[in-house]
C-alpha positions, 0 to 999 in steps of 0.5 A: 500500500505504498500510495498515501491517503487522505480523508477529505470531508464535503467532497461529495460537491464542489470544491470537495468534489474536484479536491477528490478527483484531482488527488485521485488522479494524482495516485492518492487513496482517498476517503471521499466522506459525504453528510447526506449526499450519498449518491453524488459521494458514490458518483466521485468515488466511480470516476475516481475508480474509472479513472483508475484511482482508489477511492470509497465514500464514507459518512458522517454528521460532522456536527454530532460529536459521536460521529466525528470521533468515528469518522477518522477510523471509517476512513482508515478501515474504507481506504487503509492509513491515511497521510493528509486530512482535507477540512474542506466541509462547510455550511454557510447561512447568513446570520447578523450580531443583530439575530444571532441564533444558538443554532446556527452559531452551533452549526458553523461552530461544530462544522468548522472549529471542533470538527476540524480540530478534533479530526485533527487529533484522531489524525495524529493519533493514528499517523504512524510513528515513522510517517509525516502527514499533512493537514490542510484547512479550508477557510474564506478570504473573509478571514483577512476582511471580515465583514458583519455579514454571515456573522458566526460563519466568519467567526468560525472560520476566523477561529480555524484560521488561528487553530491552523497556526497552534495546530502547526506548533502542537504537532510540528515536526510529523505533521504541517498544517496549513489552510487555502482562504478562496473568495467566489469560487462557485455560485450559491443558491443565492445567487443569480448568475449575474449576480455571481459574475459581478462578484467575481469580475469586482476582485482584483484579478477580475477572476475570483477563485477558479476551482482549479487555482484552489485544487492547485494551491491544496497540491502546492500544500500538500507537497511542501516540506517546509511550510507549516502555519501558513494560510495561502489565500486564494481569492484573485485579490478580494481581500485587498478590496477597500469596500467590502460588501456590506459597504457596497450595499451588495448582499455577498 
């Protein structure tokens, strides 16, 4: 079993999906875990197989504490060890300081902090003595502008943010850890498709975060022996935005 493995989790959709197809390709065994998605996890984990890949789908409620404790296990049995942990699983609903709910404020924080974190130390305690590994985050670019918009979705991500930096230096020299920050990537429910390309056509490259930019950055992380603590910001210069959307009056 001399190919490595890694757990993605939310790779049934998206940015998961393509982070799953891309490190497939590359020869990685990969975990592909899915919440309910079922049959689209079950469709990447085929083209992954058609392609000649190795890959099984693996579930689980990454805001029950049951379920993450179980999850990093499913994944060793499904695949055999794995060397990288994606944190790439997200939920994001707009809340404002103004409606806080208990809730949502539980949802982002269980998705995107305690999941993570805890993930993180069922990695570790798994990674062989002898093996190095790697731990990448997905954050947002709200994490260098913030703004009050999506209240405790940026929180949370603000959060993994510092955690990516203290979990480098809590499991530094096996294992690095590092995070991708994209801007518009792919449109949301709620969004029109104009209203998507005007969000992207307004960042600094006029280009937003390809798919492919992010599955690139996550490649260069994954093999990059001497970076550790790092977020590598992906959003064609969103951040470096003087008006962030709320000042716009734009809704994202």
């Amino acid at each position: 079993m001399s190919a490595p493995g890694v757990l993605i989790t939310g790779a049934g959709a998206r940015v998961g999906k393509a982070l799953a197809l891309a490190l497939g390709a590359d020869g990685w065994r990969v975990a592909v875990h899915y919440r309910h998605s079922a049959e689209p996890a079950q469709e990447v984990v085929a083209q992954i197989i058609a392609d000649g890949g190795q890959a099984e789908a693996v579930q689980a409620d990454l805001t029950d504490r049951e379920a993450v404790a179980s999850l990093i296990p499913k994944a060793i049995n499904a695949i055999g060890p794995i060397q990288a942990l994606i944190n790439n699983a997200s939920h994001f609903e707009d809340d404002r300081l103004e409606n806080l709910s208990h809730d949502l404020w539980d949802t982002h924080m269980d998705t995107h902090l305690r999941a993570p974190l805890f993930l993180a130390s069922a990695f570790a305690e798994q990674l062989s003595q002898n093996d190095t590994g790697t731990i990448i985050n997905l954050l947002d670019q709200r994490v260098r502008k913030p703004n009050p918009r999506f209240f405790s979705y940026y929180l949370s991500k603000a959060a993994l943010n510092s955690a990516t930096q203290t979990m480098a230096q809590a499991l530094a020299p096996r294992i690095r850890v590092n995070a991708v920050a994209p801007g518009p990537t792919l449109r949301n429910a709620r969004q029109s498709e104009a209203d998507f390309n005007r969000q992207v056509s307004a960042t600094l490259l006029g280009i937003g975060s390809p798919v492919e930019e992010i599955v690139a950055a996550v490649r260069y992380l994954l093999s990059a022996r001497a970076v550790t603590g790092q977020t590598l910001v992906v959003d064609g210069g969103q951040h470096l935005l003087w008006r962030t959307a709320d000042v716009q009056g734009v809704d994202e």
